[in-house]
C-alpha positions in Angstrom: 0.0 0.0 0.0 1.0 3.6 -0.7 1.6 5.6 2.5 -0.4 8.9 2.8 1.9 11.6 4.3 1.3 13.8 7.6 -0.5 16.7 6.6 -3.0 15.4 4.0 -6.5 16.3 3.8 -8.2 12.6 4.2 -11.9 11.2 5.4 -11.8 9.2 8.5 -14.9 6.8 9.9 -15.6 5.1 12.9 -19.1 3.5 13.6 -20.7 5.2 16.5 -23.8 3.0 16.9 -24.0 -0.4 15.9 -27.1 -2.1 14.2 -28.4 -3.4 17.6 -27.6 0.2 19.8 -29.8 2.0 18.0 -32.7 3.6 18.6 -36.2 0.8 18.4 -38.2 3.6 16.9 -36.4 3.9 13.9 -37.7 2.4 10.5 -36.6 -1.5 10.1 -33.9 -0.9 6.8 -32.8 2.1 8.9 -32.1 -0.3 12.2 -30.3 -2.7 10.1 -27.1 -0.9 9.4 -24.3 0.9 11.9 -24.5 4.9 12.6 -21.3 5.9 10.8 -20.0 9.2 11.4 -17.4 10.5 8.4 -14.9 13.6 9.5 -12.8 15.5 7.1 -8.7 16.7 8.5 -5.3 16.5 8.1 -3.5 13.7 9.2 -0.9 14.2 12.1 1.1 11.4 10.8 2.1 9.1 7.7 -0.3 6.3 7.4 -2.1 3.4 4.9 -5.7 3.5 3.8 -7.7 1.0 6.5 -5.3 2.3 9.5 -6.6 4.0 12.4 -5.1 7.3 12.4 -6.2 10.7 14.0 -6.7 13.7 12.5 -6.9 17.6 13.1 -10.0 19.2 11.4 -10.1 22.7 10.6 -11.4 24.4 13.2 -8.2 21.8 15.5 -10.3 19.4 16.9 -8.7 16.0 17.0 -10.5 12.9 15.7 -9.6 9.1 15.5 -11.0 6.7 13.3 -10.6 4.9 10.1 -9.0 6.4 7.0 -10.9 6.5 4.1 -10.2 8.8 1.6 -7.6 11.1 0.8 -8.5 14.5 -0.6 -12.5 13.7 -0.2 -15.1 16.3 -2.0 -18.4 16.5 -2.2 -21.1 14.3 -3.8 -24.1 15.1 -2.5 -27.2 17.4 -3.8 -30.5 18.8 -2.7 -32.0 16.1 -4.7 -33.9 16.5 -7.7 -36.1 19.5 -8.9 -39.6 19.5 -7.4 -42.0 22.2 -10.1 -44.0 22.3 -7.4 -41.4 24.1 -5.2 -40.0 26.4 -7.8 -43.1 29.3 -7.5 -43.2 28.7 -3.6 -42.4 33.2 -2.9 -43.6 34.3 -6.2 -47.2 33.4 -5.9 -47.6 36.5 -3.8 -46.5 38.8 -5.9 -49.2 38.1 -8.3 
């Protein structure tokens, strides 16, 4: 494996509720699968994809977990366009 050096911006993981802590009231396919929790920082030191490492996120909080990803972006959206949404403010103009 290629070693990602100290100072990269990477993803790290680490479940935070497993399937079985989590809350009864929540839908069954929902129940089924771990609370992950994914945290973007630099890495304080050199380390392989699949290691537990820590990190320092922007703002200098530290966080340990599993790395991920190096130099993670964005893939999410607001989903797609609803028509009905898009007069929602400009009906009371008129």
């Amino acid at each position: 494996m290629n070693k990602v050096p100290k100072g990269t911006w990477v993803e790290i993981e680490w479940i935070v509720l497993k399937p079985e802590e989590r809350a009864k009231a929540l839908p069954e396919d929902t129940k089924k699968v771990p609370y992950v929790l994914r945290v973007s920082g630099f890495l304080t030191e050199d380390a392989e994809i699949g290691q537990t490492v820590s990190i320092r996120t922007i703002i200098g909080r530290i966080h340990t977990g599993e790395l991920t990803t190096v130099n993670p972006s964005y893939h999410h959206s607001f989903g797609k366009v609803v028509p009905e949404l898009l007069t929602i403010g400009t009906e009371a103009e008129k």
